[in-house]
PyMOL Python script that loads the backbone (N, CA, C, O; Angstrom):
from pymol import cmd

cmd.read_pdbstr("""\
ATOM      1  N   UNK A   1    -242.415 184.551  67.326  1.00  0.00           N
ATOM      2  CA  UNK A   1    -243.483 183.906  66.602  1.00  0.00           C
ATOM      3  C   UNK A   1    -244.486 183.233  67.542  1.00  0.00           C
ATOM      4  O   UNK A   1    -245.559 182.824  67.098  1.00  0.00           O
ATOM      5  N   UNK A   2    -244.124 183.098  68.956  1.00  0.00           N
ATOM      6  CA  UNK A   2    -245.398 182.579  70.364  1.00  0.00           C
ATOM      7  C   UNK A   2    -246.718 183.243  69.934  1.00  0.00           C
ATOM      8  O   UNK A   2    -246.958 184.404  69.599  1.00  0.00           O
ATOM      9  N   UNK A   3    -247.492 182.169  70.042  1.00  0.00           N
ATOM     10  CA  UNK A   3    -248.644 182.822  69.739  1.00  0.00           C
ATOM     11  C   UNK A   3    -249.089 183.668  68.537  1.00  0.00           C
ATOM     12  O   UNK A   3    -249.498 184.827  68.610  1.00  0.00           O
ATOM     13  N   UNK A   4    -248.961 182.968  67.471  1.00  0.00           N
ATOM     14  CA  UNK A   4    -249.295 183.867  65.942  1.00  0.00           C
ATOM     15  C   UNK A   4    -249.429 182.618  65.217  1.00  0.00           C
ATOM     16  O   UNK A   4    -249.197 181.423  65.402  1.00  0.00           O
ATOM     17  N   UNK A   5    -249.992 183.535  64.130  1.00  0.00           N
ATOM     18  CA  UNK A   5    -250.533 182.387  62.899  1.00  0.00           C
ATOM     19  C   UNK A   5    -249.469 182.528  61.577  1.00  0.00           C
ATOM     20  O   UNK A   5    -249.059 183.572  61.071  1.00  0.00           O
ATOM     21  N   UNK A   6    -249.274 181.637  61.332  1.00  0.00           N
ATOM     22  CA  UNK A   6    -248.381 181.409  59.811  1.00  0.00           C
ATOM     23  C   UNK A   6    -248.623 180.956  59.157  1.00  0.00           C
ATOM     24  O   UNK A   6    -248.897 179.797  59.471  1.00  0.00           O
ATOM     25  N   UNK A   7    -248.805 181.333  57.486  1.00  0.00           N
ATOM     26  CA  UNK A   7    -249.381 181.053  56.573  1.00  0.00           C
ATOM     27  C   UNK A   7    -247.701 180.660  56.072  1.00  0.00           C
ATOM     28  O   UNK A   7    -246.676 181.168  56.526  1.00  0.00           O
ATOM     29  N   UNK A   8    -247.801 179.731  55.135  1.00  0.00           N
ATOM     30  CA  UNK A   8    -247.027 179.086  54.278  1.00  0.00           C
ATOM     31  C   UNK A   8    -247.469 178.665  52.805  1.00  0.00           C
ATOM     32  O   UNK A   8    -248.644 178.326  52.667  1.00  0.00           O
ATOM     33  N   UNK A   9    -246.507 178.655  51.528  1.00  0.00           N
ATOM     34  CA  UNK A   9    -247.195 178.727  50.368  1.00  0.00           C
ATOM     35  C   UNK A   9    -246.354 177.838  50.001  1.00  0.00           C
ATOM     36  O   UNK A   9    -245.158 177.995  50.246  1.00  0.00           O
ATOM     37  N   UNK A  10    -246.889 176.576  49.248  1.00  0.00           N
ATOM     38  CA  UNK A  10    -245.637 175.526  48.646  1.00  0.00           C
ATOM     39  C   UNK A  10    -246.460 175.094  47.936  1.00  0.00           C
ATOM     40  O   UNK A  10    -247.685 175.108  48.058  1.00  0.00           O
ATOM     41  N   UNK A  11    -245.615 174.552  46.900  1.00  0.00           N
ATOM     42  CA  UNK A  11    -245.823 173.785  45.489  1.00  0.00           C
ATOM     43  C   UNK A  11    -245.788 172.226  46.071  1.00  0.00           C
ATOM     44  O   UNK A  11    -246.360 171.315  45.472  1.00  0.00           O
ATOM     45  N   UNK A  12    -245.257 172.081  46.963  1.00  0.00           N
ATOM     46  CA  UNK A  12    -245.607 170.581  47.154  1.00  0.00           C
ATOM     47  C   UNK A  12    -246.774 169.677  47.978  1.00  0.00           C
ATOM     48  O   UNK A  12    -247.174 169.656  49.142  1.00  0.00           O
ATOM     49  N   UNK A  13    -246.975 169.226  47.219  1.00  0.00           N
ATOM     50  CA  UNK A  13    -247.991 168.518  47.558  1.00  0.00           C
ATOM     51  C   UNK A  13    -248.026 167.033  48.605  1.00  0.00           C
ATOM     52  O   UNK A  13    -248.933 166.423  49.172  1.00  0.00           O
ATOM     53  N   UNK A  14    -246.364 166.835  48.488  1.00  0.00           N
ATOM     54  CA  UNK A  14    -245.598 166.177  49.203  1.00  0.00           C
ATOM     55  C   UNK A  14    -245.794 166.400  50.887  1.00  0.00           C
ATOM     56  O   UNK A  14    -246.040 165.607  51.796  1.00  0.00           O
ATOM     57  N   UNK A  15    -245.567 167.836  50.848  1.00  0.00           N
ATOM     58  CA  UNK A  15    -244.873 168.545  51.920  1.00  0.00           C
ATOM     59  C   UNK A  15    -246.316 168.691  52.940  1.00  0.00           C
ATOM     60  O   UNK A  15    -246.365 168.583  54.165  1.00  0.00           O
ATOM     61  N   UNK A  16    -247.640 169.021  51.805  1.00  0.00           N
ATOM     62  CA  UNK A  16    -249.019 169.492  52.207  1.00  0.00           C
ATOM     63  C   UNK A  16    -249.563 168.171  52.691  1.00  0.00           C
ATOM     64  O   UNK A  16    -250.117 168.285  53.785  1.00  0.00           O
ATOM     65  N   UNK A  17    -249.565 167.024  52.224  1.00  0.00           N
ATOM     66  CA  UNK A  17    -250.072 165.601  52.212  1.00  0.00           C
ATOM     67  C   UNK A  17    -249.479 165.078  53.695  1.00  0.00           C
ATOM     68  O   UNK A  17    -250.222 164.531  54.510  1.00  0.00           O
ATOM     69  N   UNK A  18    -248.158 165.295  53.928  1.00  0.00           N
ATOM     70  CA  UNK A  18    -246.903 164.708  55.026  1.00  0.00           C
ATOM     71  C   UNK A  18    -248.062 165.550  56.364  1.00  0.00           C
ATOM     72  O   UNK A  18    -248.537 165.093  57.404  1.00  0.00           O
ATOM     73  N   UNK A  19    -248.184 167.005  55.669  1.00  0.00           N
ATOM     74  CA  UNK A  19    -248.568 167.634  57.049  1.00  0.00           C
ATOM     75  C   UNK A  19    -249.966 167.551  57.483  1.00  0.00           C
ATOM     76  O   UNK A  19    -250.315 167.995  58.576  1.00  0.00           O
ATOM     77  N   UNK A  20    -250.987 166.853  56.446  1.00  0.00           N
ATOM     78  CA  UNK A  20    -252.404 166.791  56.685  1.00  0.00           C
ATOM     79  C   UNK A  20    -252.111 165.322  57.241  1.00  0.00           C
ATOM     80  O   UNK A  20    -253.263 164.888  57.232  1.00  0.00           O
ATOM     81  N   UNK A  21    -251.721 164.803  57.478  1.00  0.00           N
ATOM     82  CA  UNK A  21    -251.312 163.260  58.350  1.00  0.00           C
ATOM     83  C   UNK A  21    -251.543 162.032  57.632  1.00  0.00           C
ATOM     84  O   UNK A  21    -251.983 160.938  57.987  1.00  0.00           O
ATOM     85  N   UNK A  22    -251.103 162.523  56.453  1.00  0.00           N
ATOM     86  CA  UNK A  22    -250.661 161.480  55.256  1.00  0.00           C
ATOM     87  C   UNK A  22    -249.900 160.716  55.105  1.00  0.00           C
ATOM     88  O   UNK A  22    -249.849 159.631  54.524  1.00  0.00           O
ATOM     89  N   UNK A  23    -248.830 161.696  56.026  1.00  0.00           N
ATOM     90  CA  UNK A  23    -247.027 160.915  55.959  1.00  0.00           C
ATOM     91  C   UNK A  23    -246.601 160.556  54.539  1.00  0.00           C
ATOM     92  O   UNK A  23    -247.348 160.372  53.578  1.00  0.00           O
ATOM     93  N   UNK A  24    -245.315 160.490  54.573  1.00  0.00           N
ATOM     94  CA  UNK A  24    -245.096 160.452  53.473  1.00  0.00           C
ATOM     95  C   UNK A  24    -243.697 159.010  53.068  1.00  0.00           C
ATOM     96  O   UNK A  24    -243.443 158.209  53.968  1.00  0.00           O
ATOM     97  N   UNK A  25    -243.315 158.949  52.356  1.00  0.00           N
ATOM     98  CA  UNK A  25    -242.322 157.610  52.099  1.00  0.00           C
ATOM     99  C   UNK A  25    -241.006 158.349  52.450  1.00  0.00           C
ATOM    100  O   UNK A  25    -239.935 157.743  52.410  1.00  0.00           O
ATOM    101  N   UNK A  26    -241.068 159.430  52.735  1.00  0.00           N
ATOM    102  CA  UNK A  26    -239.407 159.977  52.542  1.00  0.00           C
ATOM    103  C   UNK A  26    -239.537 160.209  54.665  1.00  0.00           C
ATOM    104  O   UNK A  26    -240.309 160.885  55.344  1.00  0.00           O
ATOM    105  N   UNK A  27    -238.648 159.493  54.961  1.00  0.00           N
ATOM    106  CA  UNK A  27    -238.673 159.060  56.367  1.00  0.00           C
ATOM    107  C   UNK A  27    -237.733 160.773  56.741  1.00  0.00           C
ATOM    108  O   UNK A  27    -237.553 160.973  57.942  1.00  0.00           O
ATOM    109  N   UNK A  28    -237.267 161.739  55.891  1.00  0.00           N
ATOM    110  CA  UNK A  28    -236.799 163.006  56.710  1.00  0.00           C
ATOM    111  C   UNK A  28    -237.421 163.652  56.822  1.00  0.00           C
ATOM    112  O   UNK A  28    -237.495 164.350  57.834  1.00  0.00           O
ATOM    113  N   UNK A  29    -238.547 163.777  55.341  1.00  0.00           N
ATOM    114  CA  UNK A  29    -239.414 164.960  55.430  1.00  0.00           C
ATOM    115  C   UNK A  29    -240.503 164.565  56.735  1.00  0.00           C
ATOM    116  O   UNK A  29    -241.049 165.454  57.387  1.00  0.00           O
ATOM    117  N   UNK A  30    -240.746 162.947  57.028  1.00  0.00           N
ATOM    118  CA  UNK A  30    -241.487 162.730  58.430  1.00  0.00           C
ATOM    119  C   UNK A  30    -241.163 163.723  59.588  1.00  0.00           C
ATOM    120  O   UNK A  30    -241.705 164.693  60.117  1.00  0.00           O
ATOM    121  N   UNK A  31    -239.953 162.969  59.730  1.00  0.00           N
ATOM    122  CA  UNK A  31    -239.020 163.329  60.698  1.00  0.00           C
ATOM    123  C   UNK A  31    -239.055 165.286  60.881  1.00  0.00           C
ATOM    124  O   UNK A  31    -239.042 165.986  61.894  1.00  0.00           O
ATOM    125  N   UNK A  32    -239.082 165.488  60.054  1.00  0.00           N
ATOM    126  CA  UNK A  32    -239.113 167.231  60.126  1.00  0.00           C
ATOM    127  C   UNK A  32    -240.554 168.042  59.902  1.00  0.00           C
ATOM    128  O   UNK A  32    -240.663 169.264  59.811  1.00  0.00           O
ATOM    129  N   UNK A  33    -241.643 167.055  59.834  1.00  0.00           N
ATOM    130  CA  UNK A  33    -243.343 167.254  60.019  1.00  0.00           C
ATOM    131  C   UNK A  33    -242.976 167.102  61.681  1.00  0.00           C
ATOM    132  O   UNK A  33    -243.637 167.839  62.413  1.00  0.00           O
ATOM    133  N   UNK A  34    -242.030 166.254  62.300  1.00  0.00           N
ATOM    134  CA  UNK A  34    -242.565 165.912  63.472  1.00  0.00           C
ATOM    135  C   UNK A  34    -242.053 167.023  64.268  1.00  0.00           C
ATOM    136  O   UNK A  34    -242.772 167.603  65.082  1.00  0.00           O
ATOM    137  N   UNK A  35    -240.287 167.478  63.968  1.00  0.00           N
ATOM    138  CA  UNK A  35    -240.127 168.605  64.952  1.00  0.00           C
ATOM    139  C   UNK A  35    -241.169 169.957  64.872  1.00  0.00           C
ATOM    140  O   UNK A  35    -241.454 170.677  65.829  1.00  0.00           O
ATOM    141  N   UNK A  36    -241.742 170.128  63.229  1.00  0.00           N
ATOM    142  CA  UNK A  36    -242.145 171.387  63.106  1.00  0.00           C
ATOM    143  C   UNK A  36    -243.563 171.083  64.119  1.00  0.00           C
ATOM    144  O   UNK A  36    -243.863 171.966  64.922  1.00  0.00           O
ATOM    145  N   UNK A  37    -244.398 169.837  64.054  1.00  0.00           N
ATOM    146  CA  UNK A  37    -245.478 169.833  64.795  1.00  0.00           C
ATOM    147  C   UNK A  37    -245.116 170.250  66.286  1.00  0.00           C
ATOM    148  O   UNK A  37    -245.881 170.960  66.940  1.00  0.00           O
ATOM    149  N   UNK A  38    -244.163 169.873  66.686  1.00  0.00           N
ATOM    150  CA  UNK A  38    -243.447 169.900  68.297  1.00  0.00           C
ATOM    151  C   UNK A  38    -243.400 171.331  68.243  1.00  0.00           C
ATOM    152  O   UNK A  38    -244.214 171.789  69.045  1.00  0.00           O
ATOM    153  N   UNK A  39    -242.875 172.081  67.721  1.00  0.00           N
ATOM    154  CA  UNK A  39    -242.795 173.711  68.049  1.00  0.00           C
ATOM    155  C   UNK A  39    -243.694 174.337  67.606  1.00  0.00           C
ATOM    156  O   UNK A  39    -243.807 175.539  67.845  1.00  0.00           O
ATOM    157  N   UNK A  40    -244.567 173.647  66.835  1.00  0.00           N
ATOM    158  CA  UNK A  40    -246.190 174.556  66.615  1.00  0.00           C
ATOM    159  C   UNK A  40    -246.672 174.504  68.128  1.00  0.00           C
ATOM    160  O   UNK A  40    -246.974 175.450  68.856  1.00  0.00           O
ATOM    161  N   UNK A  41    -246.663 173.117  68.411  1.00  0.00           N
ATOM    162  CA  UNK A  41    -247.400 173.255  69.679  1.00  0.00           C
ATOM    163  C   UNK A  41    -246.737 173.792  71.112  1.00  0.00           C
ATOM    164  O   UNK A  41    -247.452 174.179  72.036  1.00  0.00           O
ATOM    165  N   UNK A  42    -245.686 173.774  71.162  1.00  0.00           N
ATOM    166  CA  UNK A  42    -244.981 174.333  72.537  1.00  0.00           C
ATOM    167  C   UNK A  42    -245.048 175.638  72.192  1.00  0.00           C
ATOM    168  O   UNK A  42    -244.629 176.432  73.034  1.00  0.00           O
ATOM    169  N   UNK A  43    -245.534 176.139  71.002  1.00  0.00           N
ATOM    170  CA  UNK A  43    -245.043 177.689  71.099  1.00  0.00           C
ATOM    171  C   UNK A  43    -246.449 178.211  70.396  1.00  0.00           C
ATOM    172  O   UNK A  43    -246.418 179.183  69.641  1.00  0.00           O
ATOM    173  N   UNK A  44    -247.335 177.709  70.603  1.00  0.00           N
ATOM    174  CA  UNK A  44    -248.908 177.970  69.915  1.00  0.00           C
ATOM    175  C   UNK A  44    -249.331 178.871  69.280  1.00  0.00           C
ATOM    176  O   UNK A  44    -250.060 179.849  69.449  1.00  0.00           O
ATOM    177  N   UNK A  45    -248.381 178.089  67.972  1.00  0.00           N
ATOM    178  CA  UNK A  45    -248.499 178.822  66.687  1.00  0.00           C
ATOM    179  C   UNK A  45    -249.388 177.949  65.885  1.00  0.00           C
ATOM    180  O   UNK A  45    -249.335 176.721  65.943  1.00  0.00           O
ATOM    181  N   UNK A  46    -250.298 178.692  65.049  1.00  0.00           N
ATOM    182  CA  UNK A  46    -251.084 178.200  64.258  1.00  0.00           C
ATOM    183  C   UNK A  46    -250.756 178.056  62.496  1.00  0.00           C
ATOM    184  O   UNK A  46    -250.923 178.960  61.677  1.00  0.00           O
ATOM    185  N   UNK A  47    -250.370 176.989  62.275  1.00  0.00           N
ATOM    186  CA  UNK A  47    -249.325 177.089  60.907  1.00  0.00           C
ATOM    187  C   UNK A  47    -250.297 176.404  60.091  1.00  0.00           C
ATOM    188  O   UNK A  47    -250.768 175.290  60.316  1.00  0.00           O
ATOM    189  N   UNK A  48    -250.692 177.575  58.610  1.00  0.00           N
ATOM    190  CA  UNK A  48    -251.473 176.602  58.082  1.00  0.00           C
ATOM    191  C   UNK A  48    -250.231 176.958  56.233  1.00  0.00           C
ATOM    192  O   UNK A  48    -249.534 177.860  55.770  1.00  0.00           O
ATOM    193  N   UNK A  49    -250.659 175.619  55.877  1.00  0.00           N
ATOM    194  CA  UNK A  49    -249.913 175.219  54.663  1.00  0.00           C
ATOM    195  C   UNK A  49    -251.444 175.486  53.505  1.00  0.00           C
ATOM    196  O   UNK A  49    -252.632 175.191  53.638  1.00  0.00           O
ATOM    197  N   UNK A  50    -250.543 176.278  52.238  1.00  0.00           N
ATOM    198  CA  UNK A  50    -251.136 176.831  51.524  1.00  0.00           C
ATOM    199  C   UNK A  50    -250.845 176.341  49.602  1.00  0.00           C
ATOM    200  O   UNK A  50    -249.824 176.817  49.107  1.00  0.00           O
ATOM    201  N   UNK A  51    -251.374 175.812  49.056  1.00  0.00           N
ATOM    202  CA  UNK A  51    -250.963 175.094  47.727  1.00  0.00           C
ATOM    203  C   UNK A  51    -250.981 176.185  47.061  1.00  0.00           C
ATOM    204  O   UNK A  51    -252.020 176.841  46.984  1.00  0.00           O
ATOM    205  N   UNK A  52    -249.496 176.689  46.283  1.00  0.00           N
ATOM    206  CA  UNK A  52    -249.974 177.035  44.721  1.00  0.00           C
ATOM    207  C   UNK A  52    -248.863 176.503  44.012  1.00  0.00           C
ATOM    208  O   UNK A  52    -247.781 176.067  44.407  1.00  0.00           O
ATOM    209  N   UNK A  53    -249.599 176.694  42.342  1.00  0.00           N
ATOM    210  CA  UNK A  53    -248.721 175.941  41.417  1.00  0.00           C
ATOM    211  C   UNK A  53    -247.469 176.698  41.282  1.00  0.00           C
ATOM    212  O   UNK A  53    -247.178 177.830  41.669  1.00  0.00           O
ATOM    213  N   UNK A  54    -246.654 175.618  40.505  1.00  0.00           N
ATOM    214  CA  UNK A  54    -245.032 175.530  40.329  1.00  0.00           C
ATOM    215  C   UNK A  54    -244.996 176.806  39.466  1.00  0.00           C
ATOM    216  O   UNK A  54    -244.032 177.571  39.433  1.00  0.00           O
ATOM    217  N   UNK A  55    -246.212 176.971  38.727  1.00  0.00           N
ATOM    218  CA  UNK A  55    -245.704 177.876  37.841  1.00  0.00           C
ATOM    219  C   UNK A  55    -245.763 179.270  38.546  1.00  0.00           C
ATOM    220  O   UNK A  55    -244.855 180.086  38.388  1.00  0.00           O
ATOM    221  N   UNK A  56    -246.835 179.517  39.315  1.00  0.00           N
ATOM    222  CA  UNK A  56    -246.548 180.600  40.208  1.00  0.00           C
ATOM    223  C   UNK A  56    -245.601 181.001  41.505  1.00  0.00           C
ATOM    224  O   UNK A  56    -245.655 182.034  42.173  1.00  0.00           O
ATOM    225  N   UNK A  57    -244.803 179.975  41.641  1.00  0.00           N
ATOM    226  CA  UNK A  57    -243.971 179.634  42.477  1.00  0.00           C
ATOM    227  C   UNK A  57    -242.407 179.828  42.419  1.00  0.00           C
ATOM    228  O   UNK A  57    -241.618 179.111  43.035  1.00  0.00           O
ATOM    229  N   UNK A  58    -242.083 180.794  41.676  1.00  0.00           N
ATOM    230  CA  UNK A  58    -240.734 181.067  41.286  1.00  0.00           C
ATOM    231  C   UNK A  58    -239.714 181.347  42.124  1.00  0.00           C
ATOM    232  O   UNK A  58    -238.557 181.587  41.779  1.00  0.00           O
ATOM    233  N   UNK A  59    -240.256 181.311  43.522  1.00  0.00           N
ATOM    234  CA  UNK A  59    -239.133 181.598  44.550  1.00  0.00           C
ATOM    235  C   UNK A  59    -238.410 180.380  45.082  1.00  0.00           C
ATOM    236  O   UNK A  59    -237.559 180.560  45.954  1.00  0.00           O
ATOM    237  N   UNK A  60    -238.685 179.051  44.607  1.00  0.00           N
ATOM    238  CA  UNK A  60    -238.151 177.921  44.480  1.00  0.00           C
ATOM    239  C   UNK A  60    -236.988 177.142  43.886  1.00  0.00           C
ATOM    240  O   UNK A  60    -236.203 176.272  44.264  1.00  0.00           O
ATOM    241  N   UNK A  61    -237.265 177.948  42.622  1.00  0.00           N
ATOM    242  CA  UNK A  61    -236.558 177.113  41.151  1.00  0.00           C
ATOM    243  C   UNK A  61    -235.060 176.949  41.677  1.00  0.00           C
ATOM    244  O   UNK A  61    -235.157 175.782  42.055  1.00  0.00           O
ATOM    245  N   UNK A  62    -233.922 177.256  41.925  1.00  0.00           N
ATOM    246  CA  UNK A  62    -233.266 176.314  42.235  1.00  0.00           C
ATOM    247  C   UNK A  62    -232.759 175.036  42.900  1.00  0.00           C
ATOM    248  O   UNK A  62    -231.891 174.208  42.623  1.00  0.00           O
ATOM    249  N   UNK A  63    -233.815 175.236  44.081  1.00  0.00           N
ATOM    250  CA  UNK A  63    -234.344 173.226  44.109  1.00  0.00           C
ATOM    251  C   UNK A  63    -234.900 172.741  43.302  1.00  0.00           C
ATOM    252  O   UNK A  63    -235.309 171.628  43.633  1.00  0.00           O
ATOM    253  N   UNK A  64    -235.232 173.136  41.986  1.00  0.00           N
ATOM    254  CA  UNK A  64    -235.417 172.114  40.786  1.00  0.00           C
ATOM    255  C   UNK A  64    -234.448 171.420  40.504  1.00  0.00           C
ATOM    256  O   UNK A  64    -234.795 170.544  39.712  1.00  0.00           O
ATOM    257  N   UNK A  65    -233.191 171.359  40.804  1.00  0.00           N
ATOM    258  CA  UNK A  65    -232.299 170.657  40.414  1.00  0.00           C
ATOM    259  C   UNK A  65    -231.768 169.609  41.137  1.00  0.00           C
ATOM    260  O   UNK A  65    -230.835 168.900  40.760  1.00  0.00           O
ATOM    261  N   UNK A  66    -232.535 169.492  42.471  1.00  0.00           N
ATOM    262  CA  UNK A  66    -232.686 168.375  43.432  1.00  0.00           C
ATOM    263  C   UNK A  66    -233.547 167.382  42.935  1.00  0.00           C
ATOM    264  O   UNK A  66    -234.647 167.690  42.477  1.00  0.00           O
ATOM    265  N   UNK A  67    -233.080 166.009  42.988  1.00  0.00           N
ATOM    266  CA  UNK A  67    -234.148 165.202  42.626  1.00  0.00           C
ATOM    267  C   UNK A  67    -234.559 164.837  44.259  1.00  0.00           C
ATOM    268  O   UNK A  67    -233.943 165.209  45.259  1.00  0.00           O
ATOM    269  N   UNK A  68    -236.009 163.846  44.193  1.00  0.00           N
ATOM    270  CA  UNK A  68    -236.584 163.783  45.226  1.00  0.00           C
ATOM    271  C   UNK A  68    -236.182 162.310  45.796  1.00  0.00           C
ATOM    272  O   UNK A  68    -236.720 161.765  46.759  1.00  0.00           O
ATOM    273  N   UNK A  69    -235.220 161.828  45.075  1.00  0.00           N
ATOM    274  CA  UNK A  69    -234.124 160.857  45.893  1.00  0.00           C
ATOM    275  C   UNK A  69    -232.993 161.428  46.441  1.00  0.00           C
ATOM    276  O   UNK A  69    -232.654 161.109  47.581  1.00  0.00           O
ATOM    277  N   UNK A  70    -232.210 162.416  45.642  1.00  0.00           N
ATOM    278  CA  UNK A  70    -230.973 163.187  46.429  1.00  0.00           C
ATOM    279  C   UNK A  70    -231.750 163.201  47.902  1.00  0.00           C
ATOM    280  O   UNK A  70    -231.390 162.410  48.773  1.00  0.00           O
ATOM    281  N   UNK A  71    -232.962 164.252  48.161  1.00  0.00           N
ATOM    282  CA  UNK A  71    -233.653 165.332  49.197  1.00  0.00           C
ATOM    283  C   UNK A  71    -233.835 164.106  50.424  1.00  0.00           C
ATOM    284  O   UNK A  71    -233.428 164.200  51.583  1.00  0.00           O
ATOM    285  N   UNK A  72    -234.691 162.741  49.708  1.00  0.00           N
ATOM    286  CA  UNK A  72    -234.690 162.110  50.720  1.00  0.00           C
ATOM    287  C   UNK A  72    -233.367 161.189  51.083  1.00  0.00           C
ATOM    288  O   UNK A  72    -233.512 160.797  52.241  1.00  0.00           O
ATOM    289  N   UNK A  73    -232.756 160.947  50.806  1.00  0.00           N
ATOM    290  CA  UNK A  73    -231.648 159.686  51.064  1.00  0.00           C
ATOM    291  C   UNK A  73    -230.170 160.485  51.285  1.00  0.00           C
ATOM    292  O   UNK A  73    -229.145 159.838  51.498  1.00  0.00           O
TER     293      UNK A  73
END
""", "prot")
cmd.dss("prot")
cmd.show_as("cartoon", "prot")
cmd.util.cbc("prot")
cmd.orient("prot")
């Protein structure tokens, strides 16, 4: 993946907000913006994060059953 671009598609807005340098309250999903930023850049990849809705998003649905206290804590 050195040197290539990656597109990513998520329903969260969480995940999109954390990575536009929003940060977020859930101190893992930080924590894992920070390694993924670390290997974007040692390995100069260009990762861009892409919004679509939940409803088009069906490759997800069984982390619907995670709440977003289980995920963080």
């Amino acid at each position: 993946m050195q040197d290539s671009r990656i597109d990513v598609f998520t329903d969260s807005m969480a995940v999109i907000g954390a990575w536009n340098g929003q940060g977020s309250k859930c101190k893992k999903l930080n924590d894992i913006i920070k390694d993924i930023f670390r290997l974007i850049v040692t390995q100069n990849i260009d990762l861009h994060l892409n919004f679509v809705s939940s409803e088009l998003y069906k490759a997800d649905k069984p982390s619907r059953s995670l709440s977003l206290y289980s995920s963080c804590y």
